[in-house]
C-alpha positions in Angstrom: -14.3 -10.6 31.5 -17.6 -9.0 31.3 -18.5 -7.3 27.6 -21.3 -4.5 27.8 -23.7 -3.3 24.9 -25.4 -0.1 25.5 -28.6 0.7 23.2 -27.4 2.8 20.4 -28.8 6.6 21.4 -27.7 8.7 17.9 -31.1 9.2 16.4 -31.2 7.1 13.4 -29.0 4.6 14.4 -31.4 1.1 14.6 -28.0 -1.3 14.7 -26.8 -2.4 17.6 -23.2 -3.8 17.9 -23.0 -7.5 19.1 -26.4 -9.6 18.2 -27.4 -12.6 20.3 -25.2 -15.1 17.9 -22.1 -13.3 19.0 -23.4 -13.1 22.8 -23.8 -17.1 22.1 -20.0 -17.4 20.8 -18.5 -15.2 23.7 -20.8 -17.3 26.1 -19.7 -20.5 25.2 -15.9 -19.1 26.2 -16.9 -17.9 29.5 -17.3 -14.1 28.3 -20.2 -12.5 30.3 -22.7 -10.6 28.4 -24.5 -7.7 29.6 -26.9 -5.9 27.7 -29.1 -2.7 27.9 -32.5 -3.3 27.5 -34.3 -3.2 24.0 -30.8 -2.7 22.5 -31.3 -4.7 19.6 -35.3 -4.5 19.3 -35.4 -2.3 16.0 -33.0 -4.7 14.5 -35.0 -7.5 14.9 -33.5 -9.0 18.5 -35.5 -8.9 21.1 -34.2 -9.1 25.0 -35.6 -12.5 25.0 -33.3 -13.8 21.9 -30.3 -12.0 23.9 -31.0 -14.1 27.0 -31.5 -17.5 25.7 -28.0 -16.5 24.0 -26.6 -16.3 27.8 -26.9 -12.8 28.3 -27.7 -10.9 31.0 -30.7 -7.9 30.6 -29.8 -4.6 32.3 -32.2 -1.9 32.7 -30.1 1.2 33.6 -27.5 2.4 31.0 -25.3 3.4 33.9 -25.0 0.0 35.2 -23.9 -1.1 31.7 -20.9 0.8 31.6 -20.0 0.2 35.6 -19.9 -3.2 35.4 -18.3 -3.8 31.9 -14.5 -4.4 31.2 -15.1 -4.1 27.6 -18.0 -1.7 26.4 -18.7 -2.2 22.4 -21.0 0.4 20.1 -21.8 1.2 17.0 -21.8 5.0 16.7 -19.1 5.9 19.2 -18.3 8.8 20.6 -16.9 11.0 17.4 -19.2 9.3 15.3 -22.0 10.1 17.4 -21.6 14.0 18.0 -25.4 14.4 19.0 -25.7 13.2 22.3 -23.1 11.0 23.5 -21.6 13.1 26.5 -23.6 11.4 28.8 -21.6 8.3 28.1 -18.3 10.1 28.3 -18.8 10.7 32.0 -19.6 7.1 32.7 -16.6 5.6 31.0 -13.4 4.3 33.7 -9.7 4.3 33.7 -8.9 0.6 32.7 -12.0 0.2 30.7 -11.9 -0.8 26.8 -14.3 0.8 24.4 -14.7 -0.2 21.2 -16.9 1.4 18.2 -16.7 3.8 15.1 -15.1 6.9 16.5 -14.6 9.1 13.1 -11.2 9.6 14.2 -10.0 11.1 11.3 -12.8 14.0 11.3 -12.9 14.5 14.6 -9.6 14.0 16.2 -10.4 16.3 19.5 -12.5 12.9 20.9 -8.9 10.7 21.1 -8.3 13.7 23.8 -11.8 13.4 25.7 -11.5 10.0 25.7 -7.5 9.7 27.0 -8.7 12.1 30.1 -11.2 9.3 31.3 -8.1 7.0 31.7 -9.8 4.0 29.4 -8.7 2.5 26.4 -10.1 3.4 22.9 -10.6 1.3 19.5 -11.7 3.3 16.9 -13.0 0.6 14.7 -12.3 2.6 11.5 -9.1 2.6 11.5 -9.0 -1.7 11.4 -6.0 -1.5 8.8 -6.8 -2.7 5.3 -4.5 -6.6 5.5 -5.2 -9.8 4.8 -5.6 -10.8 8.6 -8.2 -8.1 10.2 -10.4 -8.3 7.0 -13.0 -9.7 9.2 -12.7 -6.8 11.6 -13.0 -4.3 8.7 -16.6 -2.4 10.2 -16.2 -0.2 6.9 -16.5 -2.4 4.0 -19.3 -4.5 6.1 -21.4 -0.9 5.9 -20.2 -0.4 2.7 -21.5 -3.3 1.4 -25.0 -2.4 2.6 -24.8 1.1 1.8 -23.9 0.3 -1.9 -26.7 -2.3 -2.5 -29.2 0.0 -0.9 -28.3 3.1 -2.8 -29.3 1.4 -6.0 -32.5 0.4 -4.3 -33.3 3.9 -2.8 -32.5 5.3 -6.7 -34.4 2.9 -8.4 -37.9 3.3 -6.4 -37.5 7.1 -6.9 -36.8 7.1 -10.8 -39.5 7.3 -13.5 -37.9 4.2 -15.1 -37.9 0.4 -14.5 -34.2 -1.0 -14.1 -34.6 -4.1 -16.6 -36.0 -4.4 -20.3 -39.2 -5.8 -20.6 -40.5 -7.2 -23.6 -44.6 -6.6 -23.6 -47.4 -6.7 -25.4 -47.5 -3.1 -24.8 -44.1 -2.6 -26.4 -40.4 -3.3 -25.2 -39.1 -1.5 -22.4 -35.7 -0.4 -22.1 -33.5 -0.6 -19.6 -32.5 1.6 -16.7 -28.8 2.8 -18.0 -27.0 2.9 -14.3 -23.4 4.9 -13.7 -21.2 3.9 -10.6 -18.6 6.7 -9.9 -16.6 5.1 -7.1 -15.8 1.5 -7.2 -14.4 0.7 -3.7 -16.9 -1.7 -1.8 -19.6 0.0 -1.9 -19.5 1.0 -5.1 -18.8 -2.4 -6.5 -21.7 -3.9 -4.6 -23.6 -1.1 -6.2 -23.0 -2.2 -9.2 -23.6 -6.0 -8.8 -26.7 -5.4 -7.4 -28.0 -2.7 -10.4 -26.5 -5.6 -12.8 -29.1 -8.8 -10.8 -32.2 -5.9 -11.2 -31.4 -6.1 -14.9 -30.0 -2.7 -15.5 -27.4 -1.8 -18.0 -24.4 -0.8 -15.7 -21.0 1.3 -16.4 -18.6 2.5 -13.8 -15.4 4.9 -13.4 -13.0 4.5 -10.9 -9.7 7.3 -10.8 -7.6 4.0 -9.5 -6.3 2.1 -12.8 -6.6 -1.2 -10.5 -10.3 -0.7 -10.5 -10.9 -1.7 -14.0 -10.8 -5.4 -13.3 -13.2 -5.4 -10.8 -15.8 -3.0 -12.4 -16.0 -5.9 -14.7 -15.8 -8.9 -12.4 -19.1 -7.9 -11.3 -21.0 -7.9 -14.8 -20.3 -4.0 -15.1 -18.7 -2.0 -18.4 -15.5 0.1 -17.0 -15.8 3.6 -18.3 -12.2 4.9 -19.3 -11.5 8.8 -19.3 -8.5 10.4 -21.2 -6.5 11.3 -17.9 -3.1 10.5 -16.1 -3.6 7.9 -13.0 -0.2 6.3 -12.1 -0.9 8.4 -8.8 -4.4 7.7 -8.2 -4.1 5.3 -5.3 -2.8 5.3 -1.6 -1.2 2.3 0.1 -4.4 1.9 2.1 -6.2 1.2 -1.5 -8.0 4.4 -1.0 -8.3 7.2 -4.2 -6.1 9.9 -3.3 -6.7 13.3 -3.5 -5.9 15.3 -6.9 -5.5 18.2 -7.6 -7.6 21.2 -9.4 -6.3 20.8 -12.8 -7.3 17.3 -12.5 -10.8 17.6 -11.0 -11.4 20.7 -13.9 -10.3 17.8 -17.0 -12.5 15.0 -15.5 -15.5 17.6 -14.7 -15.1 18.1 -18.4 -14.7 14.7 -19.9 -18.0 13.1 -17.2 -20.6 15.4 -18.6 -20.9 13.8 -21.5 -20.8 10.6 -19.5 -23.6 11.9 -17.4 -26.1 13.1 -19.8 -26.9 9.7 -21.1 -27.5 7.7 -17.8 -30.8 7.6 -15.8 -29.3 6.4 -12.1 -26.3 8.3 -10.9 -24.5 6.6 -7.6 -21.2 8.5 -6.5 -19.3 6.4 -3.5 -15.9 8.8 -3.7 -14.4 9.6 -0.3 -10.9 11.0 0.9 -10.5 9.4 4.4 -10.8 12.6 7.2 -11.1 14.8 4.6 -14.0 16.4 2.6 -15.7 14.3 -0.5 -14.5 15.6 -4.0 -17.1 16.9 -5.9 -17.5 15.2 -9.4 -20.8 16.5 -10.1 -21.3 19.8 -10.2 -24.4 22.3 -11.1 -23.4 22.5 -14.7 -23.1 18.9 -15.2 -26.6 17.8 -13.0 -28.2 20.7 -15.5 -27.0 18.3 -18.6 -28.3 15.1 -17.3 -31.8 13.9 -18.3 -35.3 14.8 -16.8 -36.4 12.4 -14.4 -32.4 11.2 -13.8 -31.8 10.2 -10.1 -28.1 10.5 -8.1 -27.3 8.6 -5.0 -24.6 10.1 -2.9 -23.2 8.2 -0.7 -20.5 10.9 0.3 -22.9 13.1 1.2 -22.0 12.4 5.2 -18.5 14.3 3.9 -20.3 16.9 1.8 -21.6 15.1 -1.1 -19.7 14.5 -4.4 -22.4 16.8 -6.3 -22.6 20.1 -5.7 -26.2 20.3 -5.1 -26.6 17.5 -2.6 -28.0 18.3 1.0 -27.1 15.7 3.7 -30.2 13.7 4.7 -32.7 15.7 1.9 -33.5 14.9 -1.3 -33.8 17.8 -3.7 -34.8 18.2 -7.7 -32.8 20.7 -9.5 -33.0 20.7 -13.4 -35.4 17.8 -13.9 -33.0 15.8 -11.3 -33.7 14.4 -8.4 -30.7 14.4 -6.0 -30.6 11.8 -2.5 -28.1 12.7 0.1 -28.4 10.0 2.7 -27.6 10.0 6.1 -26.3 6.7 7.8 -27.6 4.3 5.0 -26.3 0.8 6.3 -28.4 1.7 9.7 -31.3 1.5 7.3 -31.2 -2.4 6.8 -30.6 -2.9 10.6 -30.9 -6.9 11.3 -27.8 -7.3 8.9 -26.3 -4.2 9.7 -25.7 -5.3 13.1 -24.9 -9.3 11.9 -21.8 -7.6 10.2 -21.0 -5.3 12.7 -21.3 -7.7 15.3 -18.8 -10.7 13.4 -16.1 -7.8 13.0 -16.5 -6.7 17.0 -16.6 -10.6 17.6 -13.6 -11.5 15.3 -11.6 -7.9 17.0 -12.5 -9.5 20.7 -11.5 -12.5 19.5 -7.7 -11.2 18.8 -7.4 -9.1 21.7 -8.2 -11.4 24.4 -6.1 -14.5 25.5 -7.1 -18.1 26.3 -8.3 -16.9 29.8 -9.7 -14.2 28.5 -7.9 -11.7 29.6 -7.5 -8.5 27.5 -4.1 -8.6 26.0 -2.9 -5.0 24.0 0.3 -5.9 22.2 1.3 -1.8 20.5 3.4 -4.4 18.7 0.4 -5.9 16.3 -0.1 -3.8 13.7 -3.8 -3.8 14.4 -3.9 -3.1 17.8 -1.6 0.2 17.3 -3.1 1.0 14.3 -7.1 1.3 16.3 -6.0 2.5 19.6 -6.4 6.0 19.8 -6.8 6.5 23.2 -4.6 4.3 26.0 -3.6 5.0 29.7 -4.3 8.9 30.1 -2.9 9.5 26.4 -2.9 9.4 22.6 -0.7 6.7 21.2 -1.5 6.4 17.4 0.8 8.5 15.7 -1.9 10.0 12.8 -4.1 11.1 15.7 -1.0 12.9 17.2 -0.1 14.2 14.2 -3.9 16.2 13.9 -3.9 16.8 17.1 0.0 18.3 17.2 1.3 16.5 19.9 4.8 15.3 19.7 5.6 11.3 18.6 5.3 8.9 21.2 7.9 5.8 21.5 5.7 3.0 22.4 8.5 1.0 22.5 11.8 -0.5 20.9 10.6 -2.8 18.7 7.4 -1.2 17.4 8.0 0.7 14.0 5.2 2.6 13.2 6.6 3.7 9.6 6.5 -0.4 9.2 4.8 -0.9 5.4 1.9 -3.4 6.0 0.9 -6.2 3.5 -2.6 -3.9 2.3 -4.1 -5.3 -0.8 -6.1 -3.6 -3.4 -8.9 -5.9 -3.2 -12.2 -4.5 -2.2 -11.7 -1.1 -1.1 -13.0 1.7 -0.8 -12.2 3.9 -3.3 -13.0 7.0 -4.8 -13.6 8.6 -8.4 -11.2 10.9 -7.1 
């Protein structure tokens, strides 16, 4: 079994998805490594680190993908809609690819990848149980993106984020406001709580409220009606109008008084819900900073611009683009343990790839098998008709999801 790893081509994108520790595990077990040259060199690995792991250095891109069984990325095709079409054309029937895909947004690439003949993973859709939490690619980028995000609004706001106590007078501290507690947000708000700030949080799911404070953070309760708030996946579900228009209402007041903003709400597939709009950035204090992390879906303020920051009213608004890519080195250590640990559970003793539609996490990534679409939400988008993948798979099966560490939404 030989396992390729392309250099990552989206620009922006500085992880790469297997580091020479996971080359050195899959080594060990007879798993041949081939890597593209300077692949991991803005994260910190050099081609040097990746051959005294036990792989081998490959200069051409093409001969990457010809000679691997298993080709593994970060930003797939889907996820990378810039310039990956190159790649496309040098994929083969039989062959295993395995990356974030952004299925859900961009179902149309399930289709483009079933003509080539290979076999797809898109790593997104790991499902959210007990057993493939170390396979889970998006609360590893979550993770980072939420401690970042406090970091990126704290070096642009006039304020520090702890009280001092000086000879010049006492300082107060930065009052920070999570809207969003799924991983991200929660790591958000540990990490604003270790810089000293005084840290409050709203999540729509009543679930949330535990772990708001379980991480040294004050839950912020609003007068609304919940029960539904939450899908089996842990994820907020999407409300509706009448909902969005109350907690609009009952956030501004909520708003005006904090100096860091950071929204983490996202509907997977779908467009980010907006929780902050014009109105509500124009009652918020001079010199106050948002972070939106959902601005890859459209923001969840109204004002925010995908990979600009803007001031409106006094405020300065950050839309980042691809924020776990900025802290590469551990980035691609947690990317890499999740491709490791997926490897891991798909091949067999003699490491031979083994695709069981009956595991729940093997039909629940697979978007793209043998010249056709087998996951039945991608079929569903794309309006094909079900697919019977056998007597005793049951795709309706309820899985064992847990509530623990997801990511949510504020809506």
């Amino acid at each position: 079994m030989i396992v390729g790893i392309p250099r990552e081509i989206k620009p922006g994108e500085d992880r790469v998805a297997m580091t020479p520790a996971n080359i050195q595990a899959w080594s060990k077990k007879g798993v041949e490594c081939i890597v593209e040259t300077n692949a991991g060199e803005a994260a910190g690995f050099s081609d040097e680190l990746y051959k005294t792991a036990g792989a081998s250095i490959c200069t051409e891109r093409s001969d990457v993908f010809a000679k691997a069984d298993i080709i593994v990325q970060v930003q797939s095709f889907g996820a990378n809609n810039v310039n990956s079409e190159a790649d496309l054309a040098l994929l083969k029937p039989g062959q295993l690819i395995a990356g974030m895909m952004d299925p859900l947004g961009s179902p149309a690439t399930a289709e483009l990848l079933a003509k080539t003949g290979a076999t797809a993973i898109a790593m997104e859709l790991v499902p959210r149980i007990s057993r493939a939490q170390s396979m889970d690619v998006l609360s590893s980028m979550a993770t980072l993106a939420g401690y970042k995000a406090v970091l990126l609004g704290a070096s642009l706001a006039p304020r520090i984020m702890p009280m001092l106590m000086t000879a010049a007078g006492t300082l107060q501290p930065m009052r920070t406001f999570i809207m969003g507690v799924g991983v991200a947000g929660l790591q958000a708000c540990a990490t604003a709580k270790r810089l000293g700030g005084v840290v409050e949080a709203y999540d729509v799911r009543p679930a949330a409220r535990d772990q708001i404070i379980s991480v040294g953070a004050k839950p912020i309760e609003l007068d609304l009606e919940t029960e539904s708030s939450e899908d089996k996946g842990g994820y907020a579900k999407e409300q509706g109008e009448d909902f969005i228009r109350r907690q609009q209402e009952l956030m501004t007041a909520v708003l005006a008084e904090q100096d860091l903003v950071i929204t983490t709400a996202a509907i997977p597939g779908a467009k980010s819900p907006i929780l902050v709009t014009a109105d509500m950035v124009k009652a918020m204090k001079p010199g106050a900073v948002i972070v939106d992390l959902a601005a890859e879906r459209g923001g969840n303020c109204e004002l925010t611009q995908l990979g600009e920051t803007v001031v409106a009213h006094g405020v300065t608004i950050i839309g980042p683009d691809n924020l776990a890519s900025t802290i590469p080195h551990h980035g691609s250590q947690m990317f890499g343990k999740n491709i490791e640990t997926l490897l891991d559970h798909l091949l067999d003793d003699d490491n031979n790839l083994n695709l069981d539609f009956e595991d729940e996490i093997v039909y629940e990534t697979v978007v793209a098998h043998s010249g056709d679409v087998p996951h039945k939400r991608m079929r569903e988008l794309l309006g094909y008709a079900s697919v019977d993948l056998g007597e005793s798979i049951d795709l309706d099966a309820d899985d064992d999801t847990t509530t623990e560490q997801k990511e949510g939404g504020a809506s």
